[in-house]
C-alpha positions as CSV (number, residue, x, y, z in Angstrom):
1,X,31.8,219.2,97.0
2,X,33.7,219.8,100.3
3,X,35.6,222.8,101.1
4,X,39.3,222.7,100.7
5,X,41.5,222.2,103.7
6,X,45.0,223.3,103.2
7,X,47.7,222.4,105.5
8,X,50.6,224.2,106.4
9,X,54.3,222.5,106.9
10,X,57.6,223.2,107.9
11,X,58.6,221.3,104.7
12,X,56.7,219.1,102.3
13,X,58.6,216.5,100.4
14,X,56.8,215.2,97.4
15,X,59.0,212.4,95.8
16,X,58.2,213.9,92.5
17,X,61.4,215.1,90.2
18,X,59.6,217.5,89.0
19,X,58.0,219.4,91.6
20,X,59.9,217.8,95.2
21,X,59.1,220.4,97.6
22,X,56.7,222.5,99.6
23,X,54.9,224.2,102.4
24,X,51.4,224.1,102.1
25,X,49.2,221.4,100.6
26,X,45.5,221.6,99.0
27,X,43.1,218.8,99.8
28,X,39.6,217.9,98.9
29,X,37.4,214.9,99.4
30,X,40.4,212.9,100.1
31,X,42.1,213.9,97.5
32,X,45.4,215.9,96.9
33,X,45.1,218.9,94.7
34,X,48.4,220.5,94.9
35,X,51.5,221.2,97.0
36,X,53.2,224.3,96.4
37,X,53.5,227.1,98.9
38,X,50.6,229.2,100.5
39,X,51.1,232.1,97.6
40,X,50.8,229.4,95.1
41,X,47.7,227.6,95.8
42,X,46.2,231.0,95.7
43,X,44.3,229.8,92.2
44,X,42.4,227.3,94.0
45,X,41.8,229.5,97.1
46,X,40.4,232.4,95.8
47,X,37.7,230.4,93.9
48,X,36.7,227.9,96.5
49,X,35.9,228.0,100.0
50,X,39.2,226.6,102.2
51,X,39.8,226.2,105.6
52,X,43.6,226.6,106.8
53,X,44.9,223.9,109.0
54,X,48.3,224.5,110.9
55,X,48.8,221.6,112.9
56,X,51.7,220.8,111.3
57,X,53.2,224.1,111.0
58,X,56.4,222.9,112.2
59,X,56.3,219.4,111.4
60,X,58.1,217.7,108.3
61,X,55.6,216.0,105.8
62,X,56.2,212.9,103.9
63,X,54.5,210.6,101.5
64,X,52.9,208.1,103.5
65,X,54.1,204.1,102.1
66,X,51.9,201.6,100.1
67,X,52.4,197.7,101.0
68,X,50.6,196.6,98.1
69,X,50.9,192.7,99.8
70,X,49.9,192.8,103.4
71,X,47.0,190.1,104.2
72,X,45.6,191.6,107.0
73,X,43.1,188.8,107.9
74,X,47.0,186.8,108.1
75,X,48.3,190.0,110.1
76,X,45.4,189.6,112.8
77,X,45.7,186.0,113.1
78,X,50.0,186.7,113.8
79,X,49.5,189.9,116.0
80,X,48.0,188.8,118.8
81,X,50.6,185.8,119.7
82,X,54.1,186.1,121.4
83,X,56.6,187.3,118.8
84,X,60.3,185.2,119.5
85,X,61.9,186.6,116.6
86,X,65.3,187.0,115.1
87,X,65.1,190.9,115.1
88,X,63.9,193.2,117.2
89,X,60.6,194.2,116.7
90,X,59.2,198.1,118.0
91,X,55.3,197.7,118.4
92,X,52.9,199.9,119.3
93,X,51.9,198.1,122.5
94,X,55.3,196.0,123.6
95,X,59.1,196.2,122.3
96,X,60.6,192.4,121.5
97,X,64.1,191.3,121.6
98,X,66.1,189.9,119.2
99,X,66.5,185.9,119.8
100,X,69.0,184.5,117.1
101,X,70.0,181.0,118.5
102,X,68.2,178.1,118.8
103,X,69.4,177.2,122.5
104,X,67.9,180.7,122.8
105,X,64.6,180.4,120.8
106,X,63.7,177.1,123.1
107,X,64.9,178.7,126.5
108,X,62.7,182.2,125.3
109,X,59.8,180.0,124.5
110,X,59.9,178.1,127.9
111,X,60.1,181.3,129.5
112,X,56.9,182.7,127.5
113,X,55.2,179.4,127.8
114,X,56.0,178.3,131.5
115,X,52.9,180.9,133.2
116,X,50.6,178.1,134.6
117,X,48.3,178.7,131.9
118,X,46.8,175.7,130.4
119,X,45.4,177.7,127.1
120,X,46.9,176.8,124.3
121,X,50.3,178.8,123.4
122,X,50.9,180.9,119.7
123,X,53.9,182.2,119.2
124,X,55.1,183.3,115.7
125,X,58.7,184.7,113.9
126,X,60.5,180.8,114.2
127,X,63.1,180.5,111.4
128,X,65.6,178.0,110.6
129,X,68.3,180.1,109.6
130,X,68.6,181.9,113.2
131,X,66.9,179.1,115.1
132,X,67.7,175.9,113.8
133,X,65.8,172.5,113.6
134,X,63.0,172.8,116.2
135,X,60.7,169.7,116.7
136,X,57.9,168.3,118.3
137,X,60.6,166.2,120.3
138,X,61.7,169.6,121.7
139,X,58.6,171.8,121.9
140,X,58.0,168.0,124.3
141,X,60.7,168.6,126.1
142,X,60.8,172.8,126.7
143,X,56.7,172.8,127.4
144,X,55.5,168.8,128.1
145,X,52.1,169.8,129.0
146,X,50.6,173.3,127.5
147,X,49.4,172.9,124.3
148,X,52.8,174.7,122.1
149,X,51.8,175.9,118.6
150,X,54.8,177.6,117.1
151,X,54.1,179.8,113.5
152,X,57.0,180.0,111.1
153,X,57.9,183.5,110.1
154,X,56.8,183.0,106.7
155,X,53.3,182.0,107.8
156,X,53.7,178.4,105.6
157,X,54.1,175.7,108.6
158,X,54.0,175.9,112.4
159,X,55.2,172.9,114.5
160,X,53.4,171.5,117.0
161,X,54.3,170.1,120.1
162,X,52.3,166.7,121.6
163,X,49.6,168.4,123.8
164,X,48.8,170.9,120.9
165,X,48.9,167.8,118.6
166,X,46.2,166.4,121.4
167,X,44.1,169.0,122.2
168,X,43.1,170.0,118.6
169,X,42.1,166.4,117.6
170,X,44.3,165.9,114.8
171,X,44.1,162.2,113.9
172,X,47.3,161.4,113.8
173,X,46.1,157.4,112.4
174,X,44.2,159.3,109.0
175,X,47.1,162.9,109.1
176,X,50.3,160.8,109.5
177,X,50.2,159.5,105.8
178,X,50.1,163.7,104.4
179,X,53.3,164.1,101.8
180,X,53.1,168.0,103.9
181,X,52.6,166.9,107.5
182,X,55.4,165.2,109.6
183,X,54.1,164.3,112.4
184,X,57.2,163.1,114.2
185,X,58.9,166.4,113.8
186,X,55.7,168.1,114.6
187,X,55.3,169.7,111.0
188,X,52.6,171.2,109.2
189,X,53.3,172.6,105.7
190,X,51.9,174.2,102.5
191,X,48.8,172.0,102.4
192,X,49.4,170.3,105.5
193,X,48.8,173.5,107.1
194,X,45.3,173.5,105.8
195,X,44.6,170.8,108.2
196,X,46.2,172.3,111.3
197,X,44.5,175.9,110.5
198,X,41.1,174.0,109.8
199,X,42.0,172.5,113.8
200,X,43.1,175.9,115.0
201,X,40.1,178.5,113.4
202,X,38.4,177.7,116.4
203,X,41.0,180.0,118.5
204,X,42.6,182.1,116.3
205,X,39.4,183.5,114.3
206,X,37.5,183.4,117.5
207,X,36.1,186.7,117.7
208,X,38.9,187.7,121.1
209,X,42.2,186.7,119.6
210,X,40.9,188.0,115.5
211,X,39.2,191.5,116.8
212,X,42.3,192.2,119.3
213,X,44.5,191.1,116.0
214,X,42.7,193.5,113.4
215,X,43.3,196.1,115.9
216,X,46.4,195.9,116.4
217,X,47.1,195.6,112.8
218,X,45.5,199.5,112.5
219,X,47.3,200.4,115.1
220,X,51.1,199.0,113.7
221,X,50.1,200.3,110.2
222,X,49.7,203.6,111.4
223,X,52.5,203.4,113.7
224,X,54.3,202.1,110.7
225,X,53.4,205.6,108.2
226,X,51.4,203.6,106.0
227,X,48.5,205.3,103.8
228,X,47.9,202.3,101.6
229,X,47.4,198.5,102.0
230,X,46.6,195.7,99.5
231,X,44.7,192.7,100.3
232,X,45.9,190.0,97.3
233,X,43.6,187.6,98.9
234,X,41.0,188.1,101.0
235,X,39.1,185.0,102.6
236,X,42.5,182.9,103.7
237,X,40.5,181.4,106.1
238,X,37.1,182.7,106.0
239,X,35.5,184.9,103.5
240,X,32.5,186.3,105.0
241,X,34.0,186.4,108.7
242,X,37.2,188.7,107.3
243,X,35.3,190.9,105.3
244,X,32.8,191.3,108.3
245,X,35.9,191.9,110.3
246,X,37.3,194.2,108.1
247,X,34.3,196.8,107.8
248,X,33.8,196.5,111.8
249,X,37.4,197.5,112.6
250,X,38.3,199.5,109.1
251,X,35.4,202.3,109.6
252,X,36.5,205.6,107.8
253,X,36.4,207.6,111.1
254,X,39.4,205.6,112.7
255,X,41.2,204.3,110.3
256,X,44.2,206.7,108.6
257,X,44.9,204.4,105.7
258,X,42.9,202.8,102.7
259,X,42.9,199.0,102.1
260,X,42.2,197.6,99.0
261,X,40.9,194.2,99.3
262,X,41.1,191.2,96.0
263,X,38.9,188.2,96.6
């Protein structure tokens, strides 16, 4: 059994009616034995050995939040593409403005797209509401010849435009009949997504764009004051490659935060 480390605080708020503050707080192995104040946890350090950690000695501590519904296997596939959303986003590695029209979603995408790069373009946080009806039509007309793949913010369709349409294969003769795909729109839903993602694993679970997306999903949970995550299913796209992922990036020596993971 490990010694106990016991870190100091300006203030410790607990969340618990019954006992909500504190300065000092007992763990072991991972594990929380008490929070009280240095005269308190005397009990525990006067049996065992203890080491006292001040670090925070004039910080305020908080519980840290549980998401018990993050998919980080979807997370790494979203992180790693250009975010056009309808709010700001505050990311570890770049700040994004808020685009909330859809004469500004398509001139924000032509800007993101329009580099001279011939690679094919991801960019997720699309929705209706904010930015209207966008089709192939338009992804055609805003980006004619880089392949345009745009995510919805739910993560259930992304639009296409006709060079992604083109350079992924997708048979458009044996697709066009799908009751979830509209082709002339550009649409890929529910289980019509399951035949662009099957097109598009090549990319986005390449071992580049998924390694740079798990890490950035450590970095934005931390940066977010998460301690917990919960995986409600694990192998979206690929069962052996996620969880291979998942114990290459998640090691216990870098990663502040536990994630529980159902197949």
């Amino acid at each position: 059994m490990s010694e106990i480390k016991v870190f100091t605080a300006k203030a410790i708020h607990t969340m618990e009616p019954s006992h909500p503050h504190g300065t000092a707080i007992a763990v072991r192995d991972g594990q929380i034995l008490e929070v009280g104040t240095p005269e308190s946890l005397r009990p525990w350090l006067d049996r065992h050995p203890h080491k006292i950690d001040a670090q925070f000695a004039d910080k305020v501590l908080l519980p840290g939040f549980i998401d018990p519904h993050l998919h980080p296997s979807m997370a790494a596939v979203i992180l790693p593409m250009q975010f056009i959303t309808a709010l700001k986003w505050d990311l570890p590695w770049e700040k994004v403005p808020a685009t909330k029209t859809h004469e500004d979603y398509l001139a924000r995408l032509k800007e993101l797209a329009d580099t001279g790069d011939s690679a094919p373009f991801f960019t997720w946080g699309y929705h209706r509401n904010w930015h209207g009806h966008v089709t192939r039509t338009q992804l055609d007309a805003a980006c004619p010849d880089r392949p345009v793949i745009v995510w919805h913010r739910s993560f259930h369709e992304v639009i296409m435009n006709s060079a992604a349409i083109a350079h992924f294969k997708l048979d458009t003769n044996e697709i066009g009949g799908h009751p979830q795909i509209n082709l002339t729109d550009g649409l890929f839903y529910e289980n019509g997504l399951r035949i662009a993602i099957n097109a598009l694993n090549p990319i986005i679970m390449s071992p580049e764009v998924f390694g740079l997306g798990m890490e950035r999903l450590k970095q934005v949970t931390h940066f977010g004051g998460h301690t917990t995550v919960g995986d409600m299913g694990i192998g979206i796209f690929n069962f052996d490659l996620e969880w291979q992922a998942a114990q290459m990036v998640f090691t216990p020596e870098t990663t502040p935060f536990r994630v529980h993971y159902t197949p």
